[in-house]
N, CA, C and O atoms as CSV, one atom per row, in Angstrom:
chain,resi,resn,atom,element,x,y,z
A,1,UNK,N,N,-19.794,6.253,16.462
A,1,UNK,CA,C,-19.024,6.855,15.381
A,1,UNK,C,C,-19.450,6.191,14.071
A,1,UNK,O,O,-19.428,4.981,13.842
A,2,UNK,N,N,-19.893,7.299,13.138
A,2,UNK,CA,C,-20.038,6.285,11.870
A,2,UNK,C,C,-18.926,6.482,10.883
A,2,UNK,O,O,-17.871,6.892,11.366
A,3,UNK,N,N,-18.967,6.252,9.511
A,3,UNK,CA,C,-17.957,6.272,8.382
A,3,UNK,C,C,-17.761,8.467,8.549
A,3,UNK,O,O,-16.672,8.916,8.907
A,4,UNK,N,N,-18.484,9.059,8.354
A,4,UNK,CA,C,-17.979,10.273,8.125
A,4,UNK,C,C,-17.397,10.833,9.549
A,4,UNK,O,O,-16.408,11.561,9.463
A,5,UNK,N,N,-17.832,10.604,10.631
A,5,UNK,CA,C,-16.994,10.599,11.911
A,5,UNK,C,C,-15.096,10.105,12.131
A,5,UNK,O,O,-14.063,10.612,12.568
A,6,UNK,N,N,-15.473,9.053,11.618
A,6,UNK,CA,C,-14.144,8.786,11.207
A,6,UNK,C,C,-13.287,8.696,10.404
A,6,UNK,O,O,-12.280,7.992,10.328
A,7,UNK,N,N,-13.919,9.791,9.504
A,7,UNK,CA,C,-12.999,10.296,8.024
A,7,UNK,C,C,-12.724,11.862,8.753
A,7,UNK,O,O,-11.558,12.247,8.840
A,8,UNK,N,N,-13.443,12.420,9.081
A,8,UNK,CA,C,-13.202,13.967,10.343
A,8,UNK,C,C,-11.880,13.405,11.586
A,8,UNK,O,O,-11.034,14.068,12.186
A,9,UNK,N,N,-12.131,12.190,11.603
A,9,UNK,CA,C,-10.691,11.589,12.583
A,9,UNK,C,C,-10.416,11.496,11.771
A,9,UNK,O,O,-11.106,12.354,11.221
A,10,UNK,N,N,-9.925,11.134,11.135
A,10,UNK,CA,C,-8.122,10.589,10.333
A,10,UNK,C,C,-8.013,11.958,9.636
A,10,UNK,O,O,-6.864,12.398,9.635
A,11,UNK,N,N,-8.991,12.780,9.010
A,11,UNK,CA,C,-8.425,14.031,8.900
A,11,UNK,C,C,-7.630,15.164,9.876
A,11,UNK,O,O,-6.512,15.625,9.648
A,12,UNK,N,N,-8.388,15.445,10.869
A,12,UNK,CA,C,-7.673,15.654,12.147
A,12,UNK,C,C,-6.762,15.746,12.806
A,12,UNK,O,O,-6.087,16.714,13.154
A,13,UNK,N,N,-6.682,14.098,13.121
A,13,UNK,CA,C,-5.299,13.158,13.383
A,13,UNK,C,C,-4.063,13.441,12.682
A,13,UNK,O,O,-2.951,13.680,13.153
A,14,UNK,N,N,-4.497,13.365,11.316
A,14,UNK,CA,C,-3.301,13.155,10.420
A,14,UNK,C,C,-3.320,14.714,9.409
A,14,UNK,O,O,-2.486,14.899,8.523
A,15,UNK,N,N,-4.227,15.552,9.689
A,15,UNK,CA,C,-3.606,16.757,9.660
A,15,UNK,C,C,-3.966,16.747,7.957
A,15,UNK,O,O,-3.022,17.201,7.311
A,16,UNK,N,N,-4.893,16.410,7.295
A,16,UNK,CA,C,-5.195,16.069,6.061
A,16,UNK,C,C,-6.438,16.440,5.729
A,16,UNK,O,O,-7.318,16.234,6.565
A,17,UNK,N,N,-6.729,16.953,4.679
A,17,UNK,CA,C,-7.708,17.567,3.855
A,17,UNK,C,C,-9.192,16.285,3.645
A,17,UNK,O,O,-8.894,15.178,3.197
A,18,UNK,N,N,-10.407,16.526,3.935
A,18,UNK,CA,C,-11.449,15.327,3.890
A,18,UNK,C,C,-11.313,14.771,3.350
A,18,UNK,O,O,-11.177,13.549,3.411
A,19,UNK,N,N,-11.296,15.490,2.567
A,19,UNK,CA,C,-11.037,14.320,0.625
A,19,UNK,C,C,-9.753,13.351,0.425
A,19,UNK,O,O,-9.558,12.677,-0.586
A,20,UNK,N,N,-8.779,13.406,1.744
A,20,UNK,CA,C,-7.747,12.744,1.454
A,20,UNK,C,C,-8.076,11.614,2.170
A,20,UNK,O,O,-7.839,10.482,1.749
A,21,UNK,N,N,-8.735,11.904,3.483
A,21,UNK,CA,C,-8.736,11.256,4.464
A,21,UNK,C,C,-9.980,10.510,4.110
A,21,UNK,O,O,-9.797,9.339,4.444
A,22,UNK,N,N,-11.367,10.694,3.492
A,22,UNK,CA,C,-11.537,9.662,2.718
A,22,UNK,C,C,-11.710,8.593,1.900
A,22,UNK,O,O,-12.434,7.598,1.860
A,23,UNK,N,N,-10.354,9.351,0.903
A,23,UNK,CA,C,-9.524,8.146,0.442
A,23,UNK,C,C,-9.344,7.246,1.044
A,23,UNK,O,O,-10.045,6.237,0.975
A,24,UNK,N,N,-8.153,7.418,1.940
A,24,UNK,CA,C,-7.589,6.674,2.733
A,24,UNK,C,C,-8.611,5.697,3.659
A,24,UNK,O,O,-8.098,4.619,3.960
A,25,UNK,N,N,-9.961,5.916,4.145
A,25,UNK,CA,C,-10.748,5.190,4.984
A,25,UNK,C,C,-11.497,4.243,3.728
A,25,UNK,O,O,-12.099,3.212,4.032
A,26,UNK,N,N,-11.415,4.609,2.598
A,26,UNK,CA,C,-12.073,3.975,1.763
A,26,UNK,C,C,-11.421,3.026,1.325
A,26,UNK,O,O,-11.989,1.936,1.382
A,27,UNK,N,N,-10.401,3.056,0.898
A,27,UNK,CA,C,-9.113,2.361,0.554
A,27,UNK,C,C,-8.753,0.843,1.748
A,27,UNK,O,O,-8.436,-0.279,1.354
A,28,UNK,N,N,-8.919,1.250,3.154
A,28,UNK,CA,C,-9.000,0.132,4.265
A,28,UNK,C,C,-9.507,-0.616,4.033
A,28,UNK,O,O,-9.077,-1.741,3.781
A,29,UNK,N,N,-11.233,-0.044,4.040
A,29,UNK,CA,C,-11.997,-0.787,3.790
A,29,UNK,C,C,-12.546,-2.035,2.832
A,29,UNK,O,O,-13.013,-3.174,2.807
A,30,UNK,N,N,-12.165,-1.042,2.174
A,30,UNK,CA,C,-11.715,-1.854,0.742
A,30,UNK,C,C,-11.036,-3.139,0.560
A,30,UNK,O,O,-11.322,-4.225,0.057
A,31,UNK,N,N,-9.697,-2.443,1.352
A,31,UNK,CA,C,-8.744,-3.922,1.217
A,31,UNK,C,C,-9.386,-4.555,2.300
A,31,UNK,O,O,-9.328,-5.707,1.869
A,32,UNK,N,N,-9.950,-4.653,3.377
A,32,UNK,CA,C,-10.633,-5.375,4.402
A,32,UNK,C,C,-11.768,-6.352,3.637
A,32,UNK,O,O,-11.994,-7.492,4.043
A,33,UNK,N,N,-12.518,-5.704,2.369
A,33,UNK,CA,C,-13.621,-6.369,2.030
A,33,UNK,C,C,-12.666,-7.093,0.751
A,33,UNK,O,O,-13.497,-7.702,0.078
A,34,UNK,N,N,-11.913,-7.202,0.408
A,34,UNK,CA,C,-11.186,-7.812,-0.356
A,34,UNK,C,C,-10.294,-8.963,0.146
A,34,UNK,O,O,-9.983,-9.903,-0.585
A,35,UNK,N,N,-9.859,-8.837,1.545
A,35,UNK,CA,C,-9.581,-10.062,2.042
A,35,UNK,C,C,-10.569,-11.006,2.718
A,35,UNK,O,O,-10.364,-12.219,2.743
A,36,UNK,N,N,-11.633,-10.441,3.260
A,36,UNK,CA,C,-12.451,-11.435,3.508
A,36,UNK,C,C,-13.165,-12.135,2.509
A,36,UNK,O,O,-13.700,-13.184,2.868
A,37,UNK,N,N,-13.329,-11.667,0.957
A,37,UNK,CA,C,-13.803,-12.411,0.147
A,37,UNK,C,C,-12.614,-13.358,-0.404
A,37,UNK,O,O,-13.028,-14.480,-0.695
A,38,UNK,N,N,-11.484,-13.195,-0.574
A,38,UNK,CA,C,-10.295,-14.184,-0.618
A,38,UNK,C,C,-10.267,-14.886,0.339
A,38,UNK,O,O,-10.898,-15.936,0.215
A,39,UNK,N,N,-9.650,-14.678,1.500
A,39,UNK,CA,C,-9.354,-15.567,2.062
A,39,UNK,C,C,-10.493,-15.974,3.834
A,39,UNK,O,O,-10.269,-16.816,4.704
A,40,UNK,N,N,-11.527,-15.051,3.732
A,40,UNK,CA,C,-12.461,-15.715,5.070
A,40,UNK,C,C,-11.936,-14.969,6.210
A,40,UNK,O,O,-12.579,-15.152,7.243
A,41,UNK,N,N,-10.822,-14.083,6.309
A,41,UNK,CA,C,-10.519,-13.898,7.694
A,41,UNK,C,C,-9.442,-12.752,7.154
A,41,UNK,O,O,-8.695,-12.908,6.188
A,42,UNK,N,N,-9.524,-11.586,7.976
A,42,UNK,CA,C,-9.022,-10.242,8.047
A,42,UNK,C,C,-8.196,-10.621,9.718
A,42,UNK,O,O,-8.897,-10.827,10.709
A,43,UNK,N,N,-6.856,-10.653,9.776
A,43,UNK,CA,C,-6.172,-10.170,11.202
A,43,UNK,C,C,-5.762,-8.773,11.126
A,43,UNK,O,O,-4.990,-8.291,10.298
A,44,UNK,N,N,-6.495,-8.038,12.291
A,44,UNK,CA,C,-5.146,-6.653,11.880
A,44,UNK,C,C,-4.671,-7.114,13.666
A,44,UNK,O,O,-5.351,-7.106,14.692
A,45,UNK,N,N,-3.552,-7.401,13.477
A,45,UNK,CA,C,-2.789,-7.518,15.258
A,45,UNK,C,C,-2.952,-6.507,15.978
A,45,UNK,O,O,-2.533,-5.385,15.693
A,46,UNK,N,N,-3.424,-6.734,16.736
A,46,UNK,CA,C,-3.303,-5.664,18.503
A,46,UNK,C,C,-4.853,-4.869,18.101
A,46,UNK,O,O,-5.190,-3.962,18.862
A,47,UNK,N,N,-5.559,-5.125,17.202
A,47,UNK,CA,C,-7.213,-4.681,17.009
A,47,UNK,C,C,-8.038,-5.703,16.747
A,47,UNK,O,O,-9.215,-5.604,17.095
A,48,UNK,N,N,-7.802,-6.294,16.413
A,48,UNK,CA,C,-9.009,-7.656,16.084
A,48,UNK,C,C,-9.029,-8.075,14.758
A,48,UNK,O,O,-8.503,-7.422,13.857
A,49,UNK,N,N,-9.672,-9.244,14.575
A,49,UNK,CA,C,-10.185,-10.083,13.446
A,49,UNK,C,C,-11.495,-9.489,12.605
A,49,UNK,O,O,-12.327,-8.644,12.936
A,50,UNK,N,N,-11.420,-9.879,11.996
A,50,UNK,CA,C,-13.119,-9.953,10.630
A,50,UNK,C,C,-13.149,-11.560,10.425
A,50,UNK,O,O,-12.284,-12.436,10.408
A,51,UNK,N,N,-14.124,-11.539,10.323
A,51,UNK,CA,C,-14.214,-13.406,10.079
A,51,UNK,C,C,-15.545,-13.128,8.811
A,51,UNK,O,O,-16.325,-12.183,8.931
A,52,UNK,N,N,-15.610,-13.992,7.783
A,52,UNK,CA,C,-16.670,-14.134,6.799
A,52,UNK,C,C,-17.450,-15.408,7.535
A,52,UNK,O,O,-16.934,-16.505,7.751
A,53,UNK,N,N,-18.545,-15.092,7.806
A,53,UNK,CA,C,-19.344,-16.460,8.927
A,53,UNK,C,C,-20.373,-17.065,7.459
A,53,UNK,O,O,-20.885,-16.225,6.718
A,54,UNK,N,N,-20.502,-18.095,7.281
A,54,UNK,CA,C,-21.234,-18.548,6.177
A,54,UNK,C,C,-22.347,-19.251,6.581
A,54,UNK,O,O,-22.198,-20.471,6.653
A,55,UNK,N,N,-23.814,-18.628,6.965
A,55,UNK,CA,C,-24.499,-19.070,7.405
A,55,UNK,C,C,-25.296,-19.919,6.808
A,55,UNK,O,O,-25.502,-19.628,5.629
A,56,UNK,N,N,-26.130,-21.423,7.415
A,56,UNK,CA,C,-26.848,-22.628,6.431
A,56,UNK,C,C,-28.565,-21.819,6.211
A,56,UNK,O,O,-29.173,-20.851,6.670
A,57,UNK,N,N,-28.767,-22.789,5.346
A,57,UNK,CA,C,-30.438,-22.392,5.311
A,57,UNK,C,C,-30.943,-22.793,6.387
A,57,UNK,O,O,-30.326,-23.369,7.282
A,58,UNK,N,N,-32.294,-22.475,6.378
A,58,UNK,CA,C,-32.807,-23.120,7.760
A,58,UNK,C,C,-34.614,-23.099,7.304
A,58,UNK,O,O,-35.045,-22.569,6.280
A,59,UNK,N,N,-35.244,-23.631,8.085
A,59,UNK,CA,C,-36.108,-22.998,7.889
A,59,UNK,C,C,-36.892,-22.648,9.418
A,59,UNK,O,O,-36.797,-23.216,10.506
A,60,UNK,N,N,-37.893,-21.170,8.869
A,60,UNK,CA,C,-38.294,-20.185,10.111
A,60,UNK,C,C,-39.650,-20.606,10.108
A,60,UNK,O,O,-40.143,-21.608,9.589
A,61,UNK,N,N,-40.249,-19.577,10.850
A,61,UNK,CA,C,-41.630,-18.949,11.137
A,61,UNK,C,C,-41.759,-17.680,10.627
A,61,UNK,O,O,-40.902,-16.830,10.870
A,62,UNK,N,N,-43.071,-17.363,9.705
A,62,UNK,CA,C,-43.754,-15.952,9.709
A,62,UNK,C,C,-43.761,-15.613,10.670
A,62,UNK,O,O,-44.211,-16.433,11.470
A,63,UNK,N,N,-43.304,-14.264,11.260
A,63,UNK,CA,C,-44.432,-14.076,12.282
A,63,UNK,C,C,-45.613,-13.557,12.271
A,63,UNK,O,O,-46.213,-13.374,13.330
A,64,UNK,N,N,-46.153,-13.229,11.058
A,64,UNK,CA,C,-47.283,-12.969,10.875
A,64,UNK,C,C,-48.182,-14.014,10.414
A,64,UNK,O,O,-49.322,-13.785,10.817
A,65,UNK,N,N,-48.120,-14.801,9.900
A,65,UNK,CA,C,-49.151,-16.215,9.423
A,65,UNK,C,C,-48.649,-16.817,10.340
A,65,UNK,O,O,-49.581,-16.789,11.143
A,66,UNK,N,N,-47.492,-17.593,11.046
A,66,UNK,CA,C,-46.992,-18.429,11.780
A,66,UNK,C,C,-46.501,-19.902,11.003
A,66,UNK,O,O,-46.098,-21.016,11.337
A,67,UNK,N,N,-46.785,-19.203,9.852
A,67,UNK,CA,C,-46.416,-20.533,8.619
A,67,UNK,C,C,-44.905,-20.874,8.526
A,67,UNK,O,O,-44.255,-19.893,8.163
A,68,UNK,N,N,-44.014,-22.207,8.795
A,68,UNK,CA,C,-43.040,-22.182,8.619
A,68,UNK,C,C,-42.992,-21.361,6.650
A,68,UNK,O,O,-43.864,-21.317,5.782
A,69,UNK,N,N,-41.434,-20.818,6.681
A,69,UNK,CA,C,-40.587,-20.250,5.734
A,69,UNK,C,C,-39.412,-20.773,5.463
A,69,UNK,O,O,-38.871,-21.344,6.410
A,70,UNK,N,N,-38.792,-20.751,4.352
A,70,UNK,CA,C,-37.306,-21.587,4.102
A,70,UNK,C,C,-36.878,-19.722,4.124
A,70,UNK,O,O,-37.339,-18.690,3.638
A,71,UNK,N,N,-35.492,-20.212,5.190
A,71,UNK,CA,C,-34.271,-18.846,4.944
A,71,UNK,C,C,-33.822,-19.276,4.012
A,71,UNK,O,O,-34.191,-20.448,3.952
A,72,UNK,N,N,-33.235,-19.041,3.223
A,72,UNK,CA,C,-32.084,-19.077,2.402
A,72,UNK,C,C,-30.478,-19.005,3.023
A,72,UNK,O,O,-30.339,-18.419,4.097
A,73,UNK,N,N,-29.268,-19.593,2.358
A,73,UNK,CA,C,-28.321,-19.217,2.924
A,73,UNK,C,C,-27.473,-17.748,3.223
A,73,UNK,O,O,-27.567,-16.809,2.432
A,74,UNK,N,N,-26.859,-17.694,4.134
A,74,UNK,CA,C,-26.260,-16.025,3.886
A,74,UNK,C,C,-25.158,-16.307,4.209
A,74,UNK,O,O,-24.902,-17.354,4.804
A,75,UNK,N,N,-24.110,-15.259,3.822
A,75,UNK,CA,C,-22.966,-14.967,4.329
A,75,UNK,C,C,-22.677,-13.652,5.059
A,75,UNK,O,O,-22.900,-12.637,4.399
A,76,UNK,N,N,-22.313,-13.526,6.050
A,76,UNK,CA,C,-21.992,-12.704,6.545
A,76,UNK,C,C,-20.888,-12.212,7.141
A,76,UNK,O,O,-19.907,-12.633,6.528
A,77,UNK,N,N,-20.385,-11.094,8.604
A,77,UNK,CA,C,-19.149,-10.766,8.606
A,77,UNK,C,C,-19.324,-10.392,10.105
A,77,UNK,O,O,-20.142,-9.626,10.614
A,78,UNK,N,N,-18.193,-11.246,10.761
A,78,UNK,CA,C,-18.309,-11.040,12.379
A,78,UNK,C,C,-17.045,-10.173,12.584
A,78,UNK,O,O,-16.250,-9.933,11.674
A,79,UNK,N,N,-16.942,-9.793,13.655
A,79,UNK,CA,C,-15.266,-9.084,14.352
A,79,UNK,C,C,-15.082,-9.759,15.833
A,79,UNK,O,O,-16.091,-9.762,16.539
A,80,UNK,N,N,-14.331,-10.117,16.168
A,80,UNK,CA,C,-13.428,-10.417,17.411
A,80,UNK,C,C,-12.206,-9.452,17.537
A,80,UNK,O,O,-11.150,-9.266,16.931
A,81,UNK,N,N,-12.869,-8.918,18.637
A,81,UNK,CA,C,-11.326,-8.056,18.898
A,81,UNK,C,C,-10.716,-8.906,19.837
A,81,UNK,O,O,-11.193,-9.774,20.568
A,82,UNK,N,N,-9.307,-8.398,19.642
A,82,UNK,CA,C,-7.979,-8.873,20.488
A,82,UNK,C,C,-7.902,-8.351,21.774
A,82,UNK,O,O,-8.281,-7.497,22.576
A,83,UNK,N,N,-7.236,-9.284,21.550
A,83,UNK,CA,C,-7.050,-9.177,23.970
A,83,UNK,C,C,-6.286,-7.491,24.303
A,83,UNK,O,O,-6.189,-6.979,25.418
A,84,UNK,N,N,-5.906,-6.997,23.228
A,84,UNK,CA,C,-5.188,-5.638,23.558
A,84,UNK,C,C,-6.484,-4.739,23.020
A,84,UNK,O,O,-6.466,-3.653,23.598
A,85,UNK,N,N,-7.381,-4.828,22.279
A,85,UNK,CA,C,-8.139,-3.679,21.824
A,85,UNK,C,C,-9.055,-4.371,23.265
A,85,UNK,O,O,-9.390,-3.287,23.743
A,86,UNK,N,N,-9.541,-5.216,24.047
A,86,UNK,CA,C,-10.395,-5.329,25.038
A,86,UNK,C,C,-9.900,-4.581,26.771
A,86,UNK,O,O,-10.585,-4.222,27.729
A,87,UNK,N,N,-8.062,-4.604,26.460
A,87,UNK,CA,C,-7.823,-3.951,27.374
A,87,UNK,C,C,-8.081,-2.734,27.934
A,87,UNK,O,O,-8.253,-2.281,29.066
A,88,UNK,N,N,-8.040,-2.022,25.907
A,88,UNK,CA,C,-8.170,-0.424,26.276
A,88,UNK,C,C,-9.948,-0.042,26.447
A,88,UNK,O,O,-10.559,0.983,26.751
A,89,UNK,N,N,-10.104,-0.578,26.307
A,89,UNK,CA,C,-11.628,-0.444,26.300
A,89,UNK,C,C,-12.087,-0.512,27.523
A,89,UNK,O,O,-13.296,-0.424,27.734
């Protein structure tokens, strides 16, 4: 399922015009990417977590020369679902 799959669900579901329904998926998201830049960690109960993972530099390999490379640092964004979204699944 991608983002327009599940703007066709919540339209559907909730019996609402596209354009409302992706408001509303935009709007989640939104506040989802707004708490993980505040505070590092999204709970929604009985679906799972977002975690902001803050990854170190490191350094790699090309794989094409085989020359070590410096990564740079990243930040990124994990999910753990909850013991009830693993049930239904």
């Amino acid at each position: 399922m991608n983002k327009t799959d599940l703007i066709e669900a919540v339209a559907t579901e909730m019996k609402i015009p596209k354009g409302d329904a992706a408001k509303i998926v935009e709007s989640v998201l939104g506040c989802i990417e707004t708490g993980l830049k505040s505070d590092a960690k999204v709970n929604l109960t009985g679906f799972g977590t977002f975690i902001k993972k803050n990854r170190p530099a490191r350094t790699g390999v090309s794989p094409i020369t085989k020359q070590p490379i410096d990564i740079p640092p990243t930040v990124s964004c994990g999910f753990r679902p909850s013991a009830q979204l693993k049930e239904r699944l």
